[in-house]
C-alpha positions in Angstrom: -94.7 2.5 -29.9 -95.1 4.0 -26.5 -97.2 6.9 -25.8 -96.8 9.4 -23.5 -100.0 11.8 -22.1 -99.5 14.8 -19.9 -101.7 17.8 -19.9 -102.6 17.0 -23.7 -98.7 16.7 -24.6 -98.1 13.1 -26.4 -94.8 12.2 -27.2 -94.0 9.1 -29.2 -90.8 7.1 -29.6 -90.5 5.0 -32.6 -87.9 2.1 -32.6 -86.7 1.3 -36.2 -84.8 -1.8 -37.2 -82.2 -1.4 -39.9 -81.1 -5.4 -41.6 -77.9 -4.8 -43.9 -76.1 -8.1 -45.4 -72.6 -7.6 -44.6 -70.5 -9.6 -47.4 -67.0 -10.0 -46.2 -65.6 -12.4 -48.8 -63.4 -14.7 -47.7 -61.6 -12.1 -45.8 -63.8 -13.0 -42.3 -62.9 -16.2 -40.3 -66.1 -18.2 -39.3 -64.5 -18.8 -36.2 -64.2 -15.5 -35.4 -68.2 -15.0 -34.7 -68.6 -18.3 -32.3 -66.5 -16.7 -30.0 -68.5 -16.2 -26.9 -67.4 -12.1 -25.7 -66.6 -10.8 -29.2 -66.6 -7.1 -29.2 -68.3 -5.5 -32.0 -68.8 -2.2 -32.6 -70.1 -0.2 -35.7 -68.9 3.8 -36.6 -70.8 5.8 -39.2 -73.9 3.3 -40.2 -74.6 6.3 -42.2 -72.2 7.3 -43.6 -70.7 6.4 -47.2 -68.0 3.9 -45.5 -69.2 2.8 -42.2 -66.2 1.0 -40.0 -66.6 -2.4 -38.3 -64.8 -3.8 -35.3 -64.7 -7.4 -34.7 -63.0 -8.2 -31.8 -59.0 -7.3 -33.4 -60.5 -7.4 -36.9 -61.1 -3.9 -38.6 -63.3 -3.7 -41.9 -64.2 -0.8 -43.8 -67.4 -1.2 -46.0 -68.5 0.5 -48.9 -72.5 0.0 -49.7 -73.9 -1.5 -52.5 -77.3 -2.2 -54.1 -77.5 -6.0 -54.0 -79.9 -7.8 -56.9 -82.8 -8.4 -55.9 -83.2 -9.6 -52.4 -81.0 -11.0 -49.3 -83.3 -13.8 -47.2 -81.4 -14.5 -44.0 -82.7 -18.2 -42.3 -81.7 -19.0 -39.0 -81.1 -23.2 -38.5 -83.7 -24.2 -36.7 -84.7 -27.9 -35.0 -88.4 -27.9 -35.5 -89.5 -30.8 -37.5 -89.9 -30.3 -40.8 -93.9 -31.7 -42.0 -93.8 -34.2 -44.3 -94.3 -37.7 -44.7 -91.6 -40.0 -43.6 -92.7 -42.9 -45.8 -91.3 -40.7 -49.0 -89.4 -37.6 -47.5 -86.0 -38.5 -45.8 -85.4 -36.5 -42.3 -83.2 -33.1 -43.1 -80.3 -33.4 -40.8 -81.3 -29.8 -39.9 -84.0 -27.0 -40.9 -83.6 -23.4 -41.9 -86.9 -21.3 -41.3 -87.2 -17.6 -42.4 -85.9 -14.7 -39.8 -85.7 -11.5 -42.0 -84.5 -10.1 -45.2 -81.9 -6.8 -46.5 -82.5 -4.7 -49.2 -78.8 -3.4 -48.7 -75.7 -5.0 -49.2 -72.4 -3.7 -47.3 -69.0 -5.0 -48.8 -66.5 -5.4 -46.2 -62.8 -4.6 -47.4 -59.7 -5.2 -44.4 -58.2 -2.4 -42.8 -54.9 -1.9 -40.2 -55.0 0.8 -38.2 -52.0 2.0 -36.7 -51.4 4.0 -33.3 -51.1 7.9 -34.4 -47.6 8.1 -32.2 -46.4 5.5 -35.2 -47.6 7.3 -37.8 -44.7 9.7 -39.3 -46.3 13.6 -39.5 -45.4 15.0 -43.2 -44.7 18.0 -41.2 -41.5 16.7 -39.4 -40.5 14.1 -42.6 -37.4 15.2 -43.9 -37.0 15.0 -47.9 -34.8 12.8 -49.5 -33.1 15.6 -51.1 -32.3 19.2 -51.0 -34.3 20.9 -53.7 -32.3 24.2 -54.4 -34.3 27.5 -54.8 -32.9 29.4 -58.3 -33.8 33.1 -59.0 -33.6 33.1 -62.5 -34.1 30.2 -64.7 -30.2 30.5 -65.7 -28.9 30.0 -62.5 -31.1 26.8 -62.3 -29.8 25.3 -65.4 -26.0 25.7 -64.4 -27.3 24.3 -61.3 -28.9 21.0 -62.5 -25.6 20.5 -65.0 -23.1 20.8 -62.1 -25.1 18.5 -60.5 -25.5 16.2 -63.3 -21.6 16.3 -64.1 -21.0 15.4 -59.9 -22.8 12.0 -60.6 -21.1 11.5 -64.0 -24.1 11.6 -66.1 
């Protein structure tokens, strides 16, 4: 917290830290996050279906109440205590860095550049559609049309 006093004014700024497990499957390639200038950025933390970028990667997530807790360890090469006449040296340690009460599924998503995108505006139907004024006129209609195509 940092406070602020002038001429009996305080004003307080409050940093809060937000820890969501992101579960991507087996859709993420571990790879991916050793890279050394991956660009990641988040849209809509709070919305109902925040977006992810990882570096070309795009992931849409959904949220989801996980059971019970997500503990996150980080590996760690303290020594572990212990008595190395009966304990056998870890090849590595894990030693607790925080934990999530919310769970994010990650699902893949392609975006596509707008210009590609085809405008439902200027897509042409398949077929004409013919306007009848009387229902009639739209029956002898469909069975001339039916007889063209020798149904």
């Amino acid at each position: 917290h940092i406070f602020w006093d002038e001429k009996e004014a305080e004003t307080e700024y409050i940093e809060e830290e937000l820890v969501v497990y992101a579960d991507f499957g087996e859709l993420l390639d571990e790879e991916l996050l050793d890279e050394k200038d991956l660009n990641v950025q988040l849209i809509g933390i709070e919305s109902e279906t925040p977006i992810l970028q990882l570096g070309g990667h795009v992931f849409r997530g959904t949220w989801d109440e996980p059971m019970g807790t997500a503990v996150i360890f980080e590996v760690t090469d303290e020594p572990m205590p212990g008595d190395p006449l009966f304990d056998s040296t870890p090849d590595f340690t894990l030693k607790y860095d925080c934990k999530a009460n919310k769970k994010l599924n990650m699902g893949r998503i392609f975006i596509e550049k707008k210009s590609d995108v085809t405008d439902a505006k200027t897509m042409k139907p398949e077929r004409n559609i013919p306007t009848c004024k009387t229902l009639e006129e739209a029956f002898e209609k469909l069975v001339n049309d039916a007889n063209e195509m020798n149904i």
